[in-house]
Structures are given as C-alpha cells and as structure tokens.
ROSE-4610 file (N, C-alpha, C; in Angstrom, 1 decimal, always signed):
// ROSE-4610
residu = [X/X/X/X/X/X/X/X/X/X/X/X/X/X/X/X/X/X/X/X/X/X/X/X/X/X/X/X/X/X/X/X/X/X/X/X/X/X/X/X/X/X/X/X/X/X/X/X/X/X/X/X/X/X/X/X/X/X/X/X/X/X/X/X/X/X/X/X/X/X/X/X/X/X/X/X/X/X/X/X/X/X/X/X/X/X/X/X/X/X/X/X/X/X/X/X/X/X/X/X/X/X/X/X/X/X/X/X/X/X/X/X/X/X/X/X/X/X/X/X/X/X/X/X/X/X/X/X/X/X/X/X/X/X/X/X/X/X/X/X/X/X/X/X/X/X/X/X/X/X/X/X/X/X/X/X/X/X/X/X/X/X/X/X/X/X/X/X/X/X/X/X/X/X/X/X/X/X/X/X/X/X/X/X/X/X/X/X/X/X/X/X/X/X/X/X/X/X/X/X/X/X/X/X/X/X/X/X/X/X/X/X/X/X/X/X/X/X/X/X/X/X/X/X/X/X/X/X/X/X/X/X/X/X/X/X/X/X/X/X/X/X/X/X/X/X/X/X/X/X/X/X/X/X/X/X/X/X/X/X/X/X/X/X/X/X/X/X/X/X/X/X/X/X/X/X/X/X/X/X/X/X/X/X/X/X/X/X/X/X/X/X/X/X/X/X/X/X/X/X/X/X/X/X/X/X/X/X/X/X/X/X/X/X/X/X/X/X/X/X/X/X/X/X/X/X/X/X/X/X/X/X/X/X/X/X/X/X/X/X/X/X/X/X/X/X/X/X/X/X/X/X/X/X/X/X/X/X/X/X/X/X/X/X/X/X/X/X/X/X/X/X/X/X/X/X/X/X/X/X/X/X/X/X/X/X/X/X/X/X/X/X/X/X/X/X/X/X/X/X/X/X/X/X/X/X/X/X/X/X/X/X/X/X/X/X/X/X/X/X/X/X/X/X/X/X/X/X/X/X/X/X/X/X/X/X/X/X/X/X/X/X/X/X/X/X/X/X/X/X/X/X/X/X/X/X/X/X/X/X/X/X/X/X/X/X/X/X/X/X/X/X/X/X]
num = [1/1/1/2/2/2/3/3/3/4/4/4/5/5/5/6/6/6/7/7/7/8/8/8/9/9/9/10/10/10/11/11/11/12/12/12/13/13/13/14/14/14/15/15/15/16/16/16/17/17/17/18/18/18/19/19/19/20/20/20/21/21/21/22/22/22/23/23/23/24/24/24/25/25/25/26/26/26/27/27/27/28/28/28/29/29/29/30/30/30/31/31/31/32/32/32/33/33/33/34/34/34/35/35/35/36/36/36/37/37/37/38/38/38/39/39/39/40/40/40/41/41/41/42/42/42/43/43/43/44/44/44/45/45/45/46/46/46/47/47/47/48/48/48/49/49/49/50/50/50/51/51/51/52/52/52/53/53/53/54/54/54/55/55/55/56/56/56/57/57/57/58/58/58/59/59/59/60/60/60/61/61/61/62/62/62/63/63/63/64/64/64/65/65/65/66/66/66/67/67/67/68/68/68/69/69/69/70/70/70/71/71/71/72/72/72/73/73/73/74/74/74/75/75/75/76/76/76/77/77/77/78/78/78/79/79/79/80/80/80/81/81/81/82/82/82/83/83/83/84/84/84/85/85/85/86/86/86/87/87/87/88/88/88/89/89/89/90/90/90/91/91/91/92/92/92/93/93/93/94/94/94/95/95/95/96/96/96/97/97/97/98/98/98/99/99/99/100/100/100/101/101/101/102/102/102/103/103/103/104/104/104/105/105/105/106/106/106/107/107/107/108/108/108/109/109/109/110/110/110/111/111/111/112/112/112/113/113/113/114/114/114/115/115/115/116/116/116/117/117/117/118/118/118/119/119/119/120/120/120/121/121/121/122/122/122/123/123/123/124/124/124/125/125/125/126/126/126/127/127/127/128/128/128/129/129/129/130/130/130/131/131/131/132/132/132/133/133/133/134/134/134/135/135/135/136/136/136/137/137/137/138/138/138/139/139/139/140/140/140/141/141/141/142/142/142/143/143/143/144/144/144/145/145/145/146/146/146/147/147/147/148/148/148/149/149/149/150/150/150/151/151/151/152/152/152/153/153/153/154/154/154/155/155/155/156/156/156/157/157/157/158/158/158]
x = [+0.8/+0.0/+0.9/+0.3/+1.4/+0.3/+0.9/+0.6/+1.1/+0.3/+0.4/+0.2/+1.4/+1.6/+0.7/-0.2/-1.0/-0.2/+0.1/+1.0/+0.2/-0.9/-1.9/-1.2/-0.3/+0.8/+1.3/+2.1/+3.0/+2.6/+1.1/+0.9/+0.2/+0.0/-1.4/-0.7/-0.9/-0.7/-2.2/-2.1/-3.7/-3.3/-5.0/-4.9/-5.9/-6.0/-7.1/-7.4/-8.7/-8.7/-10.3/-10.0/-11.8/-12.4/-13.1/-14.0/-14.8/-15.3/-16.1/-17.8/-17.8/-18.8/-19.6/-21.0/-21.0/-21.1/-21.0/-20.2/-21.4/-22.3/-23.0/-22.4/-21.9/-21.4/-20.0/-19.5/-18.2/-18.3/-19.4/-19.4/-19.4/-20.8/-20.5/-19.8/-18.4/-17.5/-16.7/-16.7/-16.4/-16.9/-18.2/-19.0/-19.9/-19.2/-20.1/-18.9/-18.5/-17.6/-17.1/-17.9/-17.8/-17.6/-18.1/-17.1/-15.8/-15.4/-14.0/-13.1/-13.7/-12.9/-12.0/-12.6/-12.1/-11.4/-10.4/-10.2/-9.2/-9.7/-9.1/-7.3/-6.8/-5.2/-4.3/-3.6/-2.6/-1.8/-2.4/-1.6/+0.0/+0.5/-0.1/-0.6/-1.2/-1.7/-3.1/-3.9/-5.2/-6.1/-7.3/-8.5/-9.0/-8.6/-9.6/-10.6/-10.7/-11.7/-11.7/-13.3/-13.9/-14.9/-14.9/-16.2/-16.2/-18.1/-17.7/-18.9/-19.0/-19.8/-20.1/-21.1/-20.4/-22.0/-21.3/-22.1/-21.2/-21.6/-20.5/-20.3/-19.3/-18.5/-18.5/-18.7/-19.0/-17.2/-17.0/-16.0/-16.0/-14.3/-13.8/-12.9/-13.0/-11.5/-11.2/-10.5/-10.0/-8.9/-8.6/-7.1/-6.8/-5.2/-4.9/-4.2/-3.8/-2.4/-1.7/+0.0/+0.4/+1.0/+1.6/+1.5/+1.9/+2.8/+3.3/+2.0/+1.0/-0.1/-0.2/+1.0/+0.8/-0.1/-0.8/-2.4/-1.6/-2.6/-2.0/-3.6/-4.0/-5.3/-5.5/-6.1/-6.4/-7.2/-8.0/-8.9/-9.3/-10.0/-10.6/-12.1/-12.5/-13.9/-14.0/-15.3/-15.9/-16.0/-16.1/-16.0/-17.3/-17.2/-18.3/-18.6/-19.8/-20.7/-21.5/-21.1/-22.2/-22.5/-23.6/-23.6/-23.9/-22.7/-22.4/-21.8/-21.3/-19.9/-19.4/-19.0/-18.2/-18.3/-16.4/-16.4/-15.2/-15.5/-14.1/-13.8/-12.3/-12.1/-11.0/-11.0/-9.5/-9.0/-7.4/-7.4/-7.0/-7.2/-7.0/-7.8/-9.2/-9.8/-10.3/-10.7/-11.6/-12.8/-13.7/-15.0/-15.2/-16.4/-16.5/-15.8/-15.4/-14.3/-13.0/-12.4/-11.8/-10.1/-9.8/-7.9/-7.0/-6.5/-6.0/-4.6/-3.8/-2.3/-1.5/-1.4/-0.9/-1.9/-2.6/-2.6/-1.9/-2.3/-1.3/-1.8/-3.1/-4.1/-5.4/-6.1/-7.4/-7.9/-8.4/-8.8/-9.8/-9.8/-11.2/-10.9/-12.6/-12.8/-13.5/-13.6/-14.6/-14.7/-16.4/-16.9/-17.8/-17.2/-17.7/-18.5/-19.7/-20.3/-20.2/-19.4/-18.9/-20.3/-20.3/-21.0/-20.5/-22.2/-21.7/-21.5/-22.4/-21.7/-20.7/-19.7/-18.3/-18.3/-16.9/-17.0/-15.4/-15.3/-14.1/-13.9/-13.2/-12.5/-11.3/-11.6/-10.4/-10.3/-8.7/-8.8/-7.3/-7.7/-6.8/-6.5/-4.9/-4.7/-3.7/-5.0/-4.0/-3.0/-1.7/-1.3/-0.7/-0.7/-0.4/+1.0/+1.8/+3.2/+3.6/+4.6/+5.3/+5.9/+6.4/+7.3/+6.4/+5.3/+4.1/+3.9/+3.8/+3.2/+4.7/+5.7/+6.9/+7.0/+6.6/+6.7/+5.6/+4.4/+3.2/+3.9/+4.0/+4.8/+5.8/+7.0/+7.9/+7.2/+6.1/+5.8/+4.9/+5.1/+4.0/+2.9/+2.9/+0.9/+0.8/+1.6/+1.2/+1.0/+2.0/+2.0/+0.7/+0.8/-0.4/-2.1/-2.1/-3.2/-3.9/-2.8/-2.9/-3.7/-2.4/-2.7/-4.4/-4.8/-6.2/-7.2/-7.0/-7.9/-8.1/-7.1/-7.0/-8.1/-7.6/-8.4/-10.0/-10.5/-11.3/-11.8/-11.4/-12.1/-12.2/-11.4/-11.5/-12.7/-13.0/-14.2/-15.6/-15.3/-16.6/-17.0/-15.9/-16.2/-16.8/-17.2/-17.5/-19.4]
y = [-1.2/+0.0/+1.2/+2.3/+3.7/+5.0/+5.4/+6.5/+7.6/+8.5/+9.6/+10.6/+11.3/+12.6/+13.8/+14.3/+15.9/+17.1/+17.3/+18.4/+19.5/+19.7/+21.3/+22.1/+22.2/+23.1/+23.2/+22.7/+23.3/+23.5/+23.6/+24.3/+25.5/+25.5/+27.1/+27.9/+29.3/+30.5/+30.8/+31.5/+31.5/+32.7/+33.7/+35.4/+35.5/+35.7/+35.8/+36.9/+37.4/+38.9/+38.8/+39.9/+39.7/+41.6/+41.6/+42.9/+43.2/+44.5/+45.4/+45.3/+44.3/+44.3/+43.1/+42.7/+41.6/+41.0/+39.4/+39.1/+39.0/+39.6/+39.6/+41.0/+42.0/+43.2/+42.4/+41.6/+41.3/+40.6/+39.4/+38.8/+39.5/+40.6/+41.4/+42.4/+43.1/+43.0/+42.4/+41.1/+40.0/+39.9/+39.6/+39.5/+40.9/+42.0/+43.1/+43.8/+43.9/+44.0/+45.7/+46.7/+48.1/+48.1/+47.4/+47.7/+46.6/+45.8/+45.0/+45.5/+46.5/+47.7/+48.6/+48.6/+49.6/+49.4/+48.0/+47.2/+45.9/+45.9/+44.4/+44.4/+45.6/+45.7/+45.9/+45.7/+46.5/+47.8/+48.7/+50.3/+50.1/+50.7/+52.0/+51.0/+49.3/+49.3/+49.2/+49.1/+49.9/+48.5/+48.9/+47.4/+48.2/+48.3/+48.7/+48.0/+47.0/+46.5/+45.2/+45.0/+43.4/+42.6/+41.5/+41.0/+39.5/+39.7/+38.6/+38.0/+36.9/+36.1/+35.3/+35.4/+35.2/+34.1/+32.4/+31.4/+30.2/+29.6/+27.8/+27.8/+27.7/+27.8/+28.9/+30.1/+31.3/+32.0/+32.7/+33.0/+34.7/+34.7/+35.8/+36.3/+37.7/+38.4/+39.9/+39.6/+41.0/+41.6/+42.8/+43.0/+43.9/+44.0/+44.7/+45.8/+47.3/+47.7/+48.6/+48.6/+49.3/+50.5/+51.5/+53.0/+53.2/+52.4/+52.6/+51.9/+51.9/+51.7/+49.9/+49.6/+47.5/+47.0/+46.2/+45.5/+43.9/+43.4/+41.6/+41.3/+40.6/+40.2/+38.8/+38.6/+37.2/+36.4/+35.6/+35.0/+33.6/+33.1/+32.2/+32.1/+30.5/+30.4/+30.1/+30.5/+29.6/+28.7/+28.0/+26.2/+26.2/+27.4/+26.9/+28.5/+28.4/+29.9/+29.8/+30.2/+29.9/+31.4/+32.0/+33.6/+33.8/+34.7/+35.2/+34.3/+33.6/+32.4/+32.0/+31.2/+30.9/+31.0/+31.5/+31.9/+30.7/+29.9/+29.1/+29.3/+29.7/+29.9/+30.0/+29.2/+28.8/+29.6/+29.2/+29.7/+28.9/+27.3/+26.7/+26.4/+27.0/+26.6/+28.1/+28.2/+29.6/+29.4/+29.8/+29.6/+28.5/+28.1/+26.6/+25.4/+25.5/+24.7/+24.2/+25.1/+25.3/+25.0/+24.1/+24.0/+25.2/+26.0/+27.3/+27.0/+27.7/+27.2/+26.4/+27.0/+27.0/+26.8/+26.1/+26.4/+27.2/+27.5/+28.4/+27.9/+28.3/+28.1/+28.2/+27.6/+27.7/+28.7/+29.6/+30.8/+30.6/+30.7/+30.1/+31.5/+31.7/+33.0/+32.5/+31.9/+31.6/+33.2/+33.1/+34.3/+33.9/+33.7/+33.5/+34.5/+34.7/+35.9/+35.5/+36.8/+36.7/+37.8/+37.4/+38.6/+39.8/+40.9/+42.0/+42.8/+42.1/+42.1/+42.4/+41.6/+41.2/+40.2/+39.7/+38.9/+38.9/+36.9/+36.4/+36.2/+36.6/+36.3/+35.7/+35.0/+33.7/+33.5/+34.2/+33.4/+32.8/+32.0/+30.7/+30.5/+30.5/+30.5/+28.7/+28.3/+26.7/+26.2/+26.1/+26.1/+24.3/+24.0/+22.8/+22.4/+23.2/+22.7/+23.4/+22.9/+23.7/+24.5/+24.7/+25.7/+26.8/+26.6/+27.4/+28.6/+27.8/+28.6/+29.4/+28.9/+29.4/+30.8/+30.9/+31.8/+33.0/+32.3/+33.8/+34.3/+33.2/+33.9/+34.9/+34.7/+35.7/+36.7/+37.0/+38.2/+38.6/+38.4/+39.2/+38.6/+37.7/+37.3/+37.9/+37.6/+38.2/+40.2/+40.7/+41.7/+42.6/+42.2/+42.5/+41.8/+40.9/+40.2/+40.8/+41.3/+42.2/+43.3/+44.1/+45.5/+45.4/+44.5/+44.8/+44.6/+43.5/+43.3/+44.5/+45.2/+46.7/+47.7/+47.8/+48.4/+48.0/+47.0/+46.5/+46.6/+46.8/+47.1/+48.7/+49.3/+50.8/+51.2/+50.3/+50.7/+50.3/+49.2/+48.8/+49.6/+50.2/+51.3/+52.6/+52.9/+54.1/+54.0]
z = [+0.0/+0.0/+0.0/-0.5/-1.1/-0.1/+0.5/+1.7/+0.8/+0.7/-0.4/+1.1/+0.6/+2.3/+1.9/+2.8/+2.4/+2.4/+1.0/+0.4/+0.4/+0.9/+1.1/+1.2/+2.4/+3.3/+2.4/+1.2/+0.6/-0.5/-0.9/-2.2/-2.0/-0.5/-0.3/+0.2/-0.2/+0.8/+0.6/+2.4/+3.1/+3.5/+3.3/+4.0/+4.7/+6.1/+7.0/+7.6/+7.5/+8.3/+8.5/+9.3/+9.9/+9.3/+8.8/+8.2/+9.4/+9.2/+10.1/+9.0/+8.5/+7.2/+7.7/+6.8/+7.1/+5.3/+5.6/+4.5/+3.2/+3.1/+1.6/+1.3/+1.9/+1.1/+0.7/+1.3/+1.1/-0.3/+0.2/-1.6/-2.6/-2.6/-3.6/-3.7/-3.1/-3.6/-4.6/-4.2/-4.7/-6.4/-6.4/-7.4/-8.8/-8.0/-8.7/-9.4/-11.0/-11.2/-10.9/-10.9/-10.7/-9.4/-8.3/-7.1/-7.0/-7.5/-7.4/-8.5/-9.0/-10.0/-9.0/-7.8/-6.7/-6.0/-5.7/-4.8/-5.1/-6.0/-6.5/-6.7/-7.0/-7.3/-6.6/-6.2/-5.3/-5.8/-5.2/-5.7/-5.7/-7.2/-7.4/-8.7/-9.0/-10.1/-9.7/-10.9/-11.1/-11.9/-11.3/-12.3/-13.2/-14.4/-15.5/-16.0/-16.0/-17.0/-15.8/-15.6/-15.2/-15.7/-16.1/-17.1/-16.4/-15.3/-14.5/-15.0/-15.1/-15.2/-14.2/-12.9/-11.7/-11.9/-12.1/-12.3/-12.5/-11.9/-11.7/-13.5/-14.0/-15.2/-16.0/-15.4/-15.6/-15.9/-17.1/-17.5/-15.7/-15.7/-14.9/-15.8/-16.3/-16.8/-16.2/-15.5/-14.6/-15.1/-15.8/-16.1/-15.2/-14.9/-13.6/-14.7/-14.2/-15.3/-14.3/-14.6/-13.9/-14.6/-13.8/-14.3/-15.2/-16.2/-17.2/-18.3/-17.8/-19.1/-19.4/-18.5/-19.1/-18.7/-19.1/-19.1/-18.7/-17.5/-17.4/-16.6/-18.0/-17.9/-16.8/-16.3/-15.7/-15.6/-16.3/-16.9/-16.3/-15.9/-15.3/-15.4/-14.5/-14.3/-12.8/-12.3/-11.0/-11.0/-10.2/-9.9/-8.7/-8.1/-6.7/-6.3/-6.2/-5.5/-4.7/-3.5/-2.0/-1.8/-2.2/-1.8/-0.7/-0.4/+0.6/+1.5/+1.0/+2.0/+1.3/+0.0/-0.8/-1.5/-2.8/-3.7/-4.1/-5.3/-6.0/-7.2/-7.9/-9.5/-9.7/-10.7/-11.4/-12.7/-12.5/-14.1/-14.9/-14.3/-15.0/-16.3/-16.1/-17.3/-18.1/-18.7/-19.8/-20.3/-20.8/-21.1/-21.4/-21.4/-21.9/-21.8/-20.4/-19.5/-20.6/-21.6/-22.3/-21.2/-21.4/-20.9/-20.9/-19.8/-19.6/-20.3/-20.7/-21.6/-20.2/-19.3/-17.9/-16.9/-15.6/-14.4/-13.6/-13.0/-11.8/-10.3/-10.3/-9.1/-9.2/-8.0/-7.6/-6.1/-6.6/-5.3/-4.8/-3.4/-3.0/-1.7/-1.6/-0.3/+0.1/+1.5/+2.6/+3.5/+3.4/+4.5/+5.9/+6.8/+8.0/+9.2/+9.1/+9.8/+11.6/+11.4/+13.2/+13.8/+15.3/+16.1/+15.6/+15.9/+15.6/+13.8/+13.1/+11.9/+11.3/+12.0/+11.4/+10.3/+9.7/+8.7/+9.4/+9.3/+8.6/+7.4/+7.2/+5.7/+5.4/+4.5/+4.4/+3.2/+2.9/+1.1/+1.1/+0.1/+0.1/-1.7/-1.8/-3.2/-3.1/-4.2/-3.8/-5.2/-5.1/-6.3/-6.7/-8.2/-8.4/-7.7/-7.8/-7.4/-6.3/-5.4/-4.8/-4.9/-6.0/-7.0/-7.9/-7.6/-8.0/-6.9/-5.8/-4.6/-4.1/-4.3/-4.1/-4.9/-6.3/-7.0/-6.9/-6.5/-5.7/-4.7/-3.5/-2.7/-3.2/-3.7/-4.1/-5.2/-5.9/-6.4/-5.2/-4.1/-2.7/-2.9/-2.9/-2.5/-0.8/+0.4/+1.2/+0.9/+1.0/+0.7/+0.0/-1.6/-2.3/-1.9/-1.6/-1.4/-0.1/+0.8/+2.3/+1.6/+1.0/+0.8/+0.2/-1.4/-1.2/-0.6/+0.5/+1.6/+2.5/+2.9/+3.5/+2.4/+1.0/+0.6/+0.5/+0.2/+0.5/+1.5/+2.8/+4.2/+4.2/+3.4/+3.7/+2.7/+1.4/+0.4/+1.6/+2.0/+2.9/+4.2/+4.8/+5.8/+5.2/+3.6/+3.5/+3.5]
C-alpha cells in the first residue's frame, strides 16, 4: 500500500482577516464588477476592465495595469458559488471549461459571519506545485493580497 503525504501546506498561501462588514457586502465585492474595479489591485496598479460572469462555469477576466499603461489580464472560471460564503475559481480553465495554456491556481474565499456584523474572511490560493506557490509567494501574494484586503475594508467602511 502507497501513503500519499498531504501536500496542502506546501501548495497554499492563506490570507485571513476579519472585516467590520457583514459578508454579503463582502461577496459582492467579490461579485459586482464596478465595485472590485475599486479594490481588487494592489496600488499603485489599477483594475480597468472586469467582465464577471459570476455562475459555476462562468468565465472571470480581470485585467490589472500598472502606471506605465501595461495590461495583465487574468482570466478564469468559478468552480463553486455559495452567496455570501463561498467563492471558488481557477485559471486553469476559460470559457466553456476550455484547458488554460498554464494552471497556476485555484482561489477560494470563505466568509464567516462573526458577532456584531463582522466577517471572517479567508482566502486561500492553492497552487499545483510547490514551485508554484513558491513563485506567488515571491511576487508578494502576502503583501499584495494584504494591501487589497486593507483596501477592501476601507471601500466597505465608506
């Protein structure tokens, strides 16, 4: 018999924070493309353009750009939609569960409603390889993934 070890740990970086919101503004955040226009980037780059199709095999394309005008589109589908608690979407696939050139990862946001209309928030980016999650990590997934969750709480405080 062959014992396969649970390699989770080494393919996820995980971002946890608790909001002053409760979590259906959070989802739609999440889901409304004119407000994740507002929030979704890490300054000083910018969301221009969002086209969500927000439906289990529903195409996602978010392009980020930074100050020099460069466009880095990111294109995915949902896999799982619990409104207002779960969000799942990969880039491994494109419209019509069409094969992405590359995988990278699968993003999943759990929203947990705490007392008080608070929200946990929990997002989790799970990557095929070690050497995957190795390489988010070093372009800042903490960092950037922080910084828009900050912005995100400061859009939802207004």
């Amino acid at each position: 018999m062959t014992l396969v070890a649970d390699t989770a740990a080494d393919h996820e970086l995980v971002l946890v924070r608790t909001f002053d919101a409760p979590a259906a503004k959070i989802y739609e955040a999440w889901t409304n493309p004119e407000i994740l226009k507002k929030w979704f980037a890490p300054l000083p780059f910018t969301t221009p353009e969002a086209k969500l199709d927000v439906r289990v095999g529903g195409e996602s394309t978010i392009v980020m750009q930074d100050e020099a005008g460069n466009r880095y589109p990111n294109t995915g589908v949902y896999l799982e939609l619990v409104p207002n608690r779960k969000i799942v979407m990969t880039d491994a696939f494109t419209a019509g569960w069409r094969p992405s050139g590359k995988p990278f990862m699968v993003a999943e946001v759990l929203l947990e409603e705490l007392p008080g209309g608070k929200t946990k928030y929990t997002a989790t980016a799970r990557h095929w390889t070690n050497e995957d999650k190795q390489t988010h990590e070093q372009m800042g997934f903490h960092d950037g993934w922080g910084q828009c969750a900050d912005q995100l709480a400061a859009l939802l405080a207004k």
